[in-house]
Biopython code that builds the backbone (N, CA, C, O; Angstrom):
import numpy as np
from Bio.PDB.StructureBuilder import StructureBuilder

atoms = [
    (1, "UNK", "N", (21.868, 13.546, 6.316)),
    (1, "UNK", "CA", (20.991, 13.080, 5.260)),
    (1, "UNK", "C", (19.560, 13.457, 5.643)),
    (1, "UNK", "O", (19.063, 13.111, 6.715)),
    (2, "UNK", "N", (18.992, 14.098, 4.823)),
    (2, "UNK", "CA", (17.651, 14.393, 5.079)),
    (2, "UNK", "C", (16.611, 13.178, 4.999)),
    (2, "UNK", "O", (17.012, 12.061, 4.672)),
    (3, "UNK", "N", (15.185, 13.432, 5.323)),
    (3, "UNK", "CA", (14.427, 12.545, 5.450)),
    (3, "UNK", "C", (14.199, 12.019, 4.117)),
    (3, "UNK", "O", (14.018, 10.817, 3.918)),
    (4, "UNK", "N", (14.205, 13.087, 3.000)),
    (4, "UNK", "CA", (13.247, 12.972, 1.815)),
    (4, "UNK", "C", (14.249, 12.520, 0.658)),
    (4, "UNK", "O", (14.022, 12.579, -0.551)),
    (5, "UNK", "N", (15.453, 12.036, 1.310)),
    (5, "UNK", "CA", (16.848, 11.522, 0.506)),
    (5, "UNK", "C", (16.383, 10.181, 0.660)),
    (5, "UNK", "O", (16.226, 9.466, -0.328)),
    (6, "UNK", "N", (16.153, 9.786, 1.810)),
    (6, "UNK", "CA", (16.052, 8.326, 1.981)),
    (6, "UNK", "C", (15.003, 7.287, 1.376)),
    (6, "UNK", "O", (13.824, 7.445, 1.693)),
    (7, "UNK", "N", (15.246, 6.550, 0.782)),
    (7, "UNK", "CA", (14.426, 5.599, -0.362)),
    (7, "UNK", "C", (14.334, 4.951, 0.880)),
    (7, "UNK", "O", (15.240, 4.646, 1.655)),
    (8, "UNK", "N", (12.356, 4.672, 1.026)),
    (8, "UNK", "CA", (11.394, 4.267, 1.769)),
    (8, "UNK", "C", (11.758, 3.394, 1.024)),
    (8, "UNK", "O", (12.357, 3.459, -0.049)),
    (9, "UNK", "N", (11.084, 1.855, 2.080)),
    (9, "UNK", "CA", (11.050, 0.263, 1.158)),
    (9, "UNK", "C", (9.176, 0.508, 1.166)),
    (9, "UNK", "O", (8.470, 1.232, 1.867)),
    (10, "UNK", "N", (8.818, -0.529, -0.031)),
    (10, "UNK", "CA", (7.596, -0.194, -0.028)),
    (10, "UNK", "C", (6.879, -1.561, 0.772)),
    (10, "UNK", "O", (7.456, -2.647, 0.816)),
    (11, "UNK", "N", (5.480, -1.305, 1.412)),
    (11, "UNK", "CA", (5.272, -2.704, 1.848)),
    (11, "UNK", "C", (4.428, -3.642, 1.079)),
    (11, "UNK", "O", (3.390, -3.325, 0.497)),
    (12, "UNK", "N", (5.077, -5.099, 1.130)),
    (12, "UNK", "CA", (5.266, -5.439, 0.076)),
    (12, "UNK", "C", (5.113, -7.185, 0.898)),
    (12, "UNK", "O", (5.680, -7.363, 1.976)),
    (13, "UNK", "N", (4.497, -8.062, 0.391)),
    (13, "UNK", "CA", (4.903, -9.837, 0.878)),
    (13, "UNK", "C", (4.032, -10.329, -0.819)),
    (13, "UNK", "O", (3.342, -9.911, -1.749)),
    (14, "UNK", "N", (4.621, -11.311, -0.347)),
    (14, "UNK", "CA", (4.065, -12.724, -0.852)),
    (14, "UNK", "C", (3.099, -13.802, -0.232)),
    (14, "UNK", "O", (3.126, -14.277, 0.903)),
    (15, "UNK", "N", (2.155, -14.089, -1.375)),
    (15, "UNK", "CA", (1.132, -15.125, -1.518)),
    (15, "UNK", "C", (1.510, -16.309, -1.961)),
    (15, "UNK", "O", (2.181, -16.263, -2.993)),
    (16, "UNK", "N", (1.262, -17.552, -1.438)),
    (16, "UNK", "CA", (1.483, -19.024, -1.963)),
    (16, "UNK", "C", (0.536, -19.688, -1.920)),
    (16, "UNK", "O", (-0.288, -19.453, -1.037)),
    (17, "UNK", "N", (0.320, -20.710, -2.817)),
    (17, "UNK", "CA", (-0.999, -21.543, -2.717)),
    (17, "UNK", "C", (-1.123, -22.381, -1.372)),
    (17, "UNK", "O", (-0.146, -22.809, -0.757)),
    (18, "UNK", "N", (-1.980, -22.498, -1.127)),
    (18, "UNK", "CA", (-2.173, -22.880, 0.383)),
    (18, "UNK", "C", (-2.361, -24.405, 0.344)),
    (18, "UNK", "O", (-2.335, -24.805, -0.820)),
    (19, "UNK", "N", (-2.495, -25.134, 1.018)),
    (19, "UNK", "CA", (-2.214, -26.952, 1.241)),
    (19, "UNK", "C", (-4.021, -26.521, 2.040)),
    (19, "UNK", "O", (-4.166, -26.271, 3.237)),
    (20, "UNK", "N", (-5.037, -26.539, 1.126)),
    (20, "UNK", "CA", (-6.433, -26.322, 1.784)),
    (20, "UNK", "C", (-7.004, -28.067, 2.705)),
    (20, "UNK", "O", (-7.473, -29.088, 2.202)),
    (21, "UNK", "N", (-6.739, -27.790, 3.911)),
    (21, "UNK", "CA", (-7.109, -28.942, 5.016)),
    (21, "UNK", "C", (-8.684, -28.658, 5.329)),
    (21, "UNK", "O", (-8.939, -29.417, 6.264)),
    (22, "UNK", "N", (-9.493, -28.158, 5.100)),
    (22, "UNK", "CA", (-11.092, -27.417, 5.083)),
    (22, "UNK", "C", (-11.332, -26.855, 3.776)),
    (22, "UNK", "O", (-10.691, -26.562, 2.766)),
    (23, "UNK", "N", (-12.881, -26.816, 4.338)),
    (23, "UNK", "CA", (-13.375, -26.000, 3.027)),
    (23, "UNK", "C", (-13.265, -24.576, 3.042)),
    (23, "UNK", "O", (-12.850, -23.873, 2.120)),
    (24, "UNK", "N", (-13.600, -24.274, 3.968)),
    (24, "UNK", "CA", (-12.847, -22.790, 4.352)),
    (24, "UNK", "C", (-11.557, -22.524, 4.654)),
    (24, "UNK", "O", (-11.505, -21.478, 5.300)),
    (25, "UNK", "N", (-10.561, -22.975, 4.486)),
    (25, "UNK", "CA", (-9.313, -22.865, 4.594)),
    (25, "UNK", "C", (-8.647, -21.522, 3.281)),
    (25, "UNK", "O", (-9.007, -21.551, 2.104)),
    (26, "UNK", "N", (-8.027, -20.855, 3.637)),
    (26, "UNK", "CA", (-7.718, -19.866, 2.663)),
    (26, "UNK", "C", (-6.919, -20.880, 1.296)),
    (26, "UNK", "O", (-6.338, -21.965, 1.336)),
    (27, "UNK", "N", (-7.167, -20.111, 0.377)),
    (27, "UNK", "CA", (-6.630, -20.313, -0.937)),
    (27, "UNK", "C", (-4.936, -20.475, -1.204)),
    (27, "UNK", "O", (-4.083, -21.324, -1.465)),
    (28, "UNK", "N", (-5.141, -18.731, -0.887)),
    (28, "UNK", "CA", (-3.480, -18.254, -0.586)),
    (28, "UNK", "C", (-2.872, -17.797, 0.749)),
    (28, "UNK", "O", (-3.508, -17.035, 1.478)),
    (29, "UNK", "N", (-1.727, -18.220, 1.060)),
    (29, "UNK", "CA", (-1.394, -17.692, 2.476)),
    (29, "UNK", "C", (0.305, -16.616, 2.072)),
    (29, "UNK", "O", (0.946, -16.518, 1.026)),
    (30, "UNK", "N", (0.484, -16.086, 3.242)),
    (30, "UNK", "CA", (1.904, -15.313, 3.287)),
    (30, "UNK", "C", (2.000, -14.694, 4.046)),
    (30, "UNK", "O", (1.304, -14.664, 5.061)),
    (31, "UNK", "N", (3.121, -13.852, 3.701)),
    (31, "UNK", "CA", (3.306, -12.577, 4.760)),
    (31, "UNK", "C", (3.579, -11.277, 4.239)),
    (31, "UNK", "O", (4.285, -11.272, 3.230)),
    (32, "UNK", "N", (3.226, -10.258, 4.643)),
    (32, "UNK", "CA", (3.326, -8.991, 3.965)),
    (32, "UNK", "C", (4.262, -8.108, 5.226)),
    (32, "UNK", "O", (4.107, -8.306, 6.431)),
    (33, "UNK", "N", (5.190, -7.163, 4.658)),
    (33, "UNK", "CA", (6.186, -6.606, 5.706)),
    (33, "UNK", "C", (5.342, -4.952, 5.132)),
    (33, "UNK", "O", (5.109, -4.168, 4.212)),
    (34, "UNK", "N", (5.207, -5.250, 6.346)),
    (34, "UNK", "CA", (4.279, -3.805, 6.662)),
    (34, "UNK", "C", (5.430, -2.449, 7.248)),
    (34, "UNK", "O", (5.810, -2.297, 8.409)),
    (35, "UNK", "N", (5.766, -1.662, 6.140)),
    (35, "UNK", "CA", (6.421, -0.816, 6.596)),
    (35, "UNK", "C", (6.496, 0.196, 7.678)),
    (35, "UNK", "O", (5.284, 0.388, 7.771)),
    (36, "UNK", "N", (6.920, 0.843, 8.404)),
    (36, "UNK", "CA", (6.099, 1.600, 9.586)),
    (36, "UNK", "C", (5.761, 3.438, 8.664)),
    (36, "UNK", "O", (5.116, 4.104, 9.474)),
    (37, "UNK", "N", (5.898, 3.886, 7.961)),
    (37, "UNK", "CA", (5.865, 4.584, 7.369)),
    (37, "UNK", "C", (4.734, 4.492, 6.300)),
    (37, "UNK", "O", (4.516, 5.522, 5.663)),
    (38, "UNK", "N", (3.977, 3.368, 6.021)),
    (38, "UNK", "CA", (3.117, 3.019, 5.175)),
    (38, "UNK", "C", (2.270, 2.864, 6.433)),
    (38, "UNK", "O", (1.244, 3.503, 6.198)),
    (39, "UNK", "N", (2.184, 2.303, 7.719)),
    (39, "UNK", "CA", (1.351, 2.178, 8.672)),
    (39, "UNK", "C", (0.834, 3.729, 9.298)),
    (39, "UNK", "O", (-0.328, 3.946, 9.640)),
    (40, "UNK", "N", (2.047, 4.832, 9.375)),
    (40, "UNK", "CA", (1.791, 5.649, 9.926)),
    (40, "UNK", "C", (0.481, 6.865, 9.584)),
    (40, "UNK", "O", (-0.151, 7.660, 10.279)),
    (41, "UNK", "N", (0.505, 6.400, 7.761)),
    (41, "UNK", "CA", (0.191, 7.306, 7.514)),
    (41, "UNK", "C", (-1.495, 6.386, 7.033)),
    (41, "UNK", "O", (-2.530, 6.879, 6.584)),
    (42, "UNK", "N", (-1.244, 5.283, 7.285)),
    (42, "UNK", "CA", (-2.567, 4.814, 7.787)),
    (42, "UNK", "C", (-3.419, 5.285, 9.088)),
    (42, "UNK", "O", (-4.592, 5.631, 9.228)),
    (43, "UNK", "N", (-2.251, 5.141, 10.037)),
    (43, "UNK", "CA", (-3.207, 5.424, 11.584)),
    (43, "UNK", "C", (-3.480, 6.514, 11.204)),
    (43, "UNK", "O", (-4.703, 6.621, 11.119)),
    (44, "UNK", "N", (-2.858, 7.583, 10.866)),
    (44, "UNK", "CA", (-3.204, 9.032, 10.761)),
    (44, "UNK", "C", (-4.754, 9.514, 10.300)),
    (44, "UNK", "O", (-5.582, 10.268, 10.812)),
    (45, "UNK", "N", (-4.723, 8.636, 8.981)),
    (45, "UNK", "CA", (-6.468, 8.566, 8.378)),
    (45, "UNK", "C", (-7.294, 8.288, 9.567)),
    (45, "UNK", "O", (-8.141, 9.082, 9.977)),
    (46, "UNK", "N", (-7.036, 7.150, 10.116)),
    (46, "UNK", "CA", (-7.493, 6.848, 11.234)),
    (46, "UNK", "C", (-8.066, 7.616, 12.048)),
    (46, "UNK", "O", (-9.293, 7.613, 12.153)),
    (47, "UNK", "N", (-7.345, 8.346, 12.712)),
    (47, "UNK", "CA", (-6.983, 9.301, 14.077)),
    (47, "UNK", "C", (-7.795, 10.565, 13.473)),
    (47, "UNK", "O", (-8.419, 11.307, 14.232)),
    (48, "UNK", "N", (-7.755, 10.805, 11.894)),
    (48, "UNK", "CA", (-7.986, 12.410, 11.825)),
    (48, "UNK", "C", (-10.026, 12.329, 11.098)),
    (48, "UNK", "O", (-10.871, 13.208, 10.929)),
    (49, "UNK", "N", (-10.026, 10.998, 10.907)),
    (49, "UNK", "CA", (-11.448, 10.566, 10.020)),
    (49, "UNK", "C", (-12.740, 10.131, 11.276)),
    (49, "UNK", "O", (-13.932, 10.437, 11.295)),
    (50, "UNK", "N", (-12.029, 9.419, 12.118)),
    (50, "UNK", "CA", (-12.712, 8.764, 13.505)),
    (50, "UNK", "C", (-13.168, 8.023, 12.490)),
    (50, "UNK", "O", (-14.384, 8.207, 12.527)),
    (51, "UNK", "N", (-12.886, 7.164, 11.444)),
    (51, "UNK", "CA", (-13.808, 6.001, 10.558)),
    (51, "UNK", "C", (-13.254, 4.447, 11.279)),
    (51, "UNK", "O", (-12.154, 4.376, 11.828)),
    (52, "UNK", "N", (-14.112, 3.361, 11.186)),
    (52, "UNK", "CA", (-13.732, 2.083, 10.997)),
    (52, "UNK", "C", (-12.974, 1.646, 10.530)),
    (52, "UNK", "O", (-12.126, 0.838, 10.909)),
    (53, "UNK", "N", (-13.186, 2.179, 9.505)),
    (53, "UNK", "CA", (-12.473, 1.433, 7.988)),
    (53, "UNK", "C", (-11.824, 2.014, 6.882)),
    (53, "UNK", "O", (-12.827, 2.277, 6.218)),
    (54, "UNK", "N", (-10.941, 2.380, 6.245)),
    (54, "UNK", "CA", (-10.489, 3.120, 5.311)),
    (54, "UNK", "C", (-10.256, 1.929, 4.093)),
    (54, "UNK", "O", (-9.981, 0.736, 4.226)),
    (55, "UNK", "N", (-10.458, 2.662, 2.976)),
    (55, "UNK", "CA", (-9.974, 1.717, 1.786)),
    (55, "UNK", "C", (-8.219, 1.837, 1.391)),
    (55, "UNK", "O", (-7.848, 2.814, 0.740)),
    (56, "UNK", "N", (-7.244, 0.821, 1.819)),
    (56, "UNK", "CA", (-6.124, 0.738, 1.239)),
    (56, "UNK", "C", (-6.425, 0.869, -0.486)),
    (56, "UNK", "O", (-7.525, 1.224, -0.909)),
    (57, "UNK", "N", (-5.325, 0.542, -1.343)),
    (57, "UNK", "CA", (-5.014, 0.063, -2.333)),
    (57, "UNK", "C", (-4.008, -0.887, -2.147)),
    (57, "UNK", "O", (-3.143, -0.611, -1.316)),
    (58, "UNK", "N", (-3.933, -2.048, -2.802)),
    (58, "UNK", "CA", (-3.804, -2.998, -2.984)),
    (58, "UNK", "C", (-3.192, -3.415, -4.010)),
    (58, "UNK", "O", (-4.130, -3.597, -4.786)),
    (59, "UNK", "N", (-2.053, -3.758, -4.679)),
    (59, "UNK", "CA", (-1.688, -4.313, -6.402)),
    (59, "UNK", "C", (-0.816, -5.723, -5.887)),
    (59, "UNK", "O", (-0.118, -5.878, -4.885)),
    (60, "UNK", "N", (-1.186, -6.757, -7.099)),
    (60, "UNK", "CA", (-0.588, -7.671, -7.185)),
    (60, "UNK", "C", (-0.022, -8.076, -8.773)),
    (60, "UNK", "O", (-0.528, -7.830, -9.868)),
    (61, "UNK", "N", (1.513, -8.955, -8.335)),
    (61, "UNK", "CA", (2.094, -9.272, -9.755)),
    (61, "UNK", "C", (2.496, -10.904, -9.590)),
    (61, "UNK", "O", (3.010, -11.398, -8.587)),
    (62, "UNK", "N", (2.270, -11.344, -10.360)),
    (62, "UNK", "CA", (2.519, -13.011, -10.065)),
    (62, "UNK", "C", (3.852, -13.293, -11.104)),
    (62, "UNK", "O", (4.406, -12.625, -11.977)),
    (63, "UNK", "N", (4.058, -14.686, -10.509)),
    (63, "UNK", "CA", (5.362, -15.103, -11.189)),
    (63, "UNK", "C", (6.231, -16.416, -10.405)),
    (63, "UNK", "O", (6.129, -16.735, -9.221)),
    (64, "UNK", "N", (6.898, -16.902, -11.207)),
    (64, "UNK", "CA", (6.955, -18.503, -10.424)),
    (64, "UNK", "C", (8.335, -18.277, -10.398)),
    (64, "UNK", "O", (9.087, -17.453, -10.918)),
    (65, "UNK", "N", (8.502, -19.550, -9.402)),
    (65, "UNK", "CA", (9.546, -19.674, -8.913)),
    (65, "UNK", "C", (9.966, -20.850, -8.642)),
    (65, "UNK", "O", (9.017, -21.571, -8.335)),
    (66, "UNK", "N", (11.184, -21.501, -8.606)),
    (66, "UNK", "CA", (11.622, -22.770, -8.448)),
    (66, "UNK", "C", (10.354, -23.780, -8.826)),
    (66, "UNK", "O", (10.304, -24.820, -8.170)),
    (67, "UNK", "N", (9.452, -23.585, -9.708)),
    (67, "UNK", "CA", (7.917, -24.297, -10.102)),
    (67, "UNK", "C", (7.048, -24.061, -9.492)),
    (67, "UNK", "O", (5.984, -24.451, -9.973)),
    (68, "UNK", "N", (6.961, -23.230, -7.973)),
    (68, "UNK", "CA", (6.291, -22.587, -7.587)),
    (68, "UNK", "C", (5.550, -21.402, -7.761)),
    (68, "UNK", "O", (6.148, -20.332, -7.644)),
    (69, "UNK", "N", (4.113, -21.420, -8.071)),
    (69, "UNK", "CA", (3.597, -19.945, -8.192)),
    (69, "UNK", "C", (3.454, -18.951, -7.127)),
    (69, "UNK", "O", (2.748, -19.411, -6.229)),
    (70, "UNK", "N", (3.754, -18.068, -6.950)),
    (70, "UNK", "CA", (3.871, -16.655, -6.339)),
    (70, "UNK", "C", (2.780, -15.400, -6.870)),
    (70, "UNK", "O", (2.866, -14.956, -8.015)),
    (71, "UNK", "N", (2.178, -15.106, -6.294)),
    (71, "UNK", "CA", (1.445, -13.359, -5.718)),
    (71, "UNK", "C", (2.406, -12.537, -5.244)),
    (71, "UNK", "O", (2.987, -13.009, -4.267)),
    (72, "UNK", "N", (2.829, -11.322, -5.644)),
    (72, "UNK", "CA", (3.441, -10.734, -5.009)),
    (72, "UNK", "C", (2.432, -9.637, -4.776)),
    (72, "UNK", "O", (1.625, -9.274, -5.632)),
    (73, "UNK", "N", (2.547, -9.050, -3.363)),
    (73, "UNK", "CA", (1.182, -7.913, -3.012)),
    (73, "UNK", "C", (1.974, -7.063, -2.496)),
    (73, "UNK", "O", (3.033, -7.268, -1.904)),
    (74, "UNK", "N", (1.126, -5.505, -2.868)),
    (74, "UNK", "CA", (1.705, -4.236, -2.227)),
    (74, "UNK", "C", (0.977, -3.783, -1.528)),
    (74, "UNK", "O", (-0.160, -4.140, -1.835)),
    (75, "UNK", "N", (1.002, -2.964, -0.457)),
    (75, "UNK", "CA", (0.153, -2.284, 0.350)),
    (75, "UNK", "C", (0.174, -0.944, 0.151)),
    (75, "UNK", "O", (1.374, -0.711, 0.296)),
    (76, "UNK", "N", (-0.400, 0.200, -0.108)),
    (76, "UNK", "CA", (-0.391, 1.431, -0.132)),
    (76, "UNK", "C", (-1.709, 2.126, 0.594)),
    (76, "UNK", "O", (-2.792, 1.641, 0.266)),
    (77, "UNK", "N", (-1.719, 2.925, 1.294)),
    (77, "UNK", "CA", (-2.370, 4.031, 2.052)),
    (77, "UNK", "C", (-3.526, 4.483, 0.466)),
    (77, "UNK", "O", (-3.283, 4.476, -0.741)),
    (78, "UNK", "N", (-4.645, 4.791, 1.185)),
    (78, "UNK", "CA", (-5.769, 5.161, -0.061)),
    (78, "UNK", "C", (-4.764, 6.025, -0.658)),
    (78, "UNK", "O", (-3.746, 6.380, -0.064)),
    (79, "UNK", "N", (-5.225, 6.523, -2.441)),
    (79, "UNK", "CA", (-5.141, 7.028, -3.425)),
    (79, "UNK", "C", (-5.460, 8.559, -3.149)),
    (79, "UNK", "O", (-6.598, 8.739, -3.584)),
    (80, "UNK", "N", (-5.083, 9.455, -2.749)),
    (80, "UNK", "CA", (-5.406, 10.759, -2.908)),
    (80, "UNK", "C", (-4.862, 11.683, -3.684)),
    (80, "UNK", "O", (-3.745, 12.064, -3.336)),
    (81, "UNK", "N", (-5.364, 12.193, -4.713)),
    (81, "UNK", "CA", (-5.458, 12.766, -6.261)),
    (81, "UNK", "C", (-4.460, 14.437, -5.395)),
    (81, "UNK", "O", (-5.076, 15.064, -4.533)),
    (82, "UNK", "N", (-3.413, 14.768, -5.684)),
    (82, "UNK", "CA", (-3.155, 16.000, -5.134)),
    (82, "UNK", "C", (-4.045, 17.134, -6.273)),
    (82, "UNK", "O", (-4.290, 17.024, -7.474)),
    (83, "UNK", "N", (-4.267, 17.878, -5.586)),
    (83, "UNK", "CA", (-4.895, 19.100, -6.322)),
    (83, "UNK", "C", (-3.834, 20.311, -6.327)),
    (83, "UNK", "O", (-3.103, 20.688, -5.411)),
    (84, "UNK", "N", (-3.978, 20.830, -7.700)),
    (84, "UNK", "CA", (-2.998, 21.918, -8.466)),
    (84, "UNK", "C", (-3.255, 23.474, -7.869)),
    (84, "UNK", "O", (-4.244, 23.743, -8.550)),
    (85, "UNK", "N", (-3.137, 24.089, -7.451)),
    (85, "UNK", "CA", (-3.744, 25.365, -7.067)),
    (85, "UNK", "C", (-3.661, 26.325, -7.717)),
    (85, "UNK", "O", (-2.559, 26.775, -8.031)),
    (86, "UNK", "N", (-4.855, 26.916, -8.106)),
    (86, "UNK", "CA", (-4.969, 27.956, -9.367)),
    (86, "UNK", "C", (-4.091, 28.858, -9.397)),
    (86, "UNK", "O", (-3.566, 29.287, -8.370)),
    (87, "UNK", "N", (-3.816, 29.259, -10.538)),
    (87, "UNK", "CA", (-2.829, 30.361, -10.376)),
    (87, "UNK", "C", (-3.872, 31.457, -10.689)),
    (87, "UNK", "O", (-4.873, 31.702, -11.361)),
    (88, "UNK", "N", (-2.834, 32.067, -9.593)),
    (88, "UNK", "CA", (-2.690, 33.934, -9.252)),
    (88, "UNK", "C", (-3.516, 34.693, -10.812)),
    (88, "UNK", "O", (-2.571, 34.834, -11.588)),
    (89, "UNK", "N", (-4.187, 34.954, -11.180)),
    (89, "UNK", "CA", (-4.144, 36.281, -12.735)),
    (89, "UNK", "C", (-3.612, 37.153, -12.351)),
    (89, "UNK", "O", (-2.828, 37.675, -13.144)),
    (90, "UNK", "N", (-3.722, 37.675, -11.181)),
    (90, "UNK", "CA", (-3.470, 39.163, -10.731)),
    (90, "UNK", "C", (-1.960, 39.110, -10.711)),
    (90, "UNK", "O", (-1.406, 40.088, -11.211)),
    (91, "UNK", "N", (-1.126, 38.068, -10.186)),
    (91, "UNK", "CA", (0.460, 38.129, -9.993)),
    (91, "UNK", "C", (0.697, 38.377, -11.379)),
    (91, "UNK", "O", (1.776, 38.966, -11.453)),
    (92, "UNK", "N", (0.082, 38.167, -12.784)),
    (92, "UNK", "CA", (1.356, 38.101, -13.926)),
    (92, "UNK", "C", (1.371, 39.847, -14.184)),
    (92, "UNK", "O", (1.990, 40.412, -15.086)),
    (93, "UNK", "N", (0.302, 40.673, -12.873)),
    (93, "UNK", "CA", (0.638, 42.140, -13.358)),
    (93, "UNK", "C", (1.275, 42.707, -12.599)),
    (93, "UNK", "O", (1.474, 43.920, -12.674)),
    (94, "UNK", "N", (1.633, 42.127, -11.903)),
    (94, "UNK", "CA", (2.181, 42.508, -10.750)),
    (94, "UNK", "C", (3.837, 41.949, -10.956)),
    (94, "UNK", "O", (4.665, 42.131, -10.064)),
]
sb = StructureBuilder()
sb.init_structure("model")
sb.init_model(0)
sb.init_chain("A")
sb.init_seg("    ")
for serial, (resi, resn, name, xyz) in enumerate(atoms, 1):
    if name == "N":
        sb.init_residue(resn, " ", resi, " ")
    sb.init_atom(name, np.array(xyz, "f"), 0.0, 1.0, " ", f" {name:<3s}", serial, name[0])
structure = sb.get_structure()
């Protein structure tokens, strides 16, 4: 089985309203399962930018459960737009 057969899981947790004991106490808490394949190609930015900080993307979908409300959050590696590469003029005489 090749690599590019295999359906990646995406990384992905849940948010719950938090029991706030402070005023600064977070809102929402959870856990997010950080794929290693979604990490890798994080460090990579990393490793190849020498930056601090990179901007993920981020999406959330809500929805309840047993009367409980739920966040569900995704993690994805920044947004990079692939670019089309011009075509050839000269190949259609060729």
């Amino acid at each position: 089985m090749s690599p590019k057969s295999v359906k990646r899981k995406l990384s992905v947790g849940t948010l719950r309203k938090a029991k706030k004991t402070k005023l600064k106490s977070p809102d929402l808490i959870g856990d997010l399962h950080l794929q290693r394949h979604t990490f890798e190609v994080i460090a990579k930015i990393f490793q190849t930018t020498g930056e601090d900080e990179i901007i993920c993307s981020i999406a959330g979908w809500g929805y309840s459960e047993d009367g409980e409300l739920y966040l569900s959050v995704q993690l994805s590696p920044p947004y990079q737009a692939t670019k089309m590469p011009k075509p050839d003029i000269l190949a259609s005489f060729f």
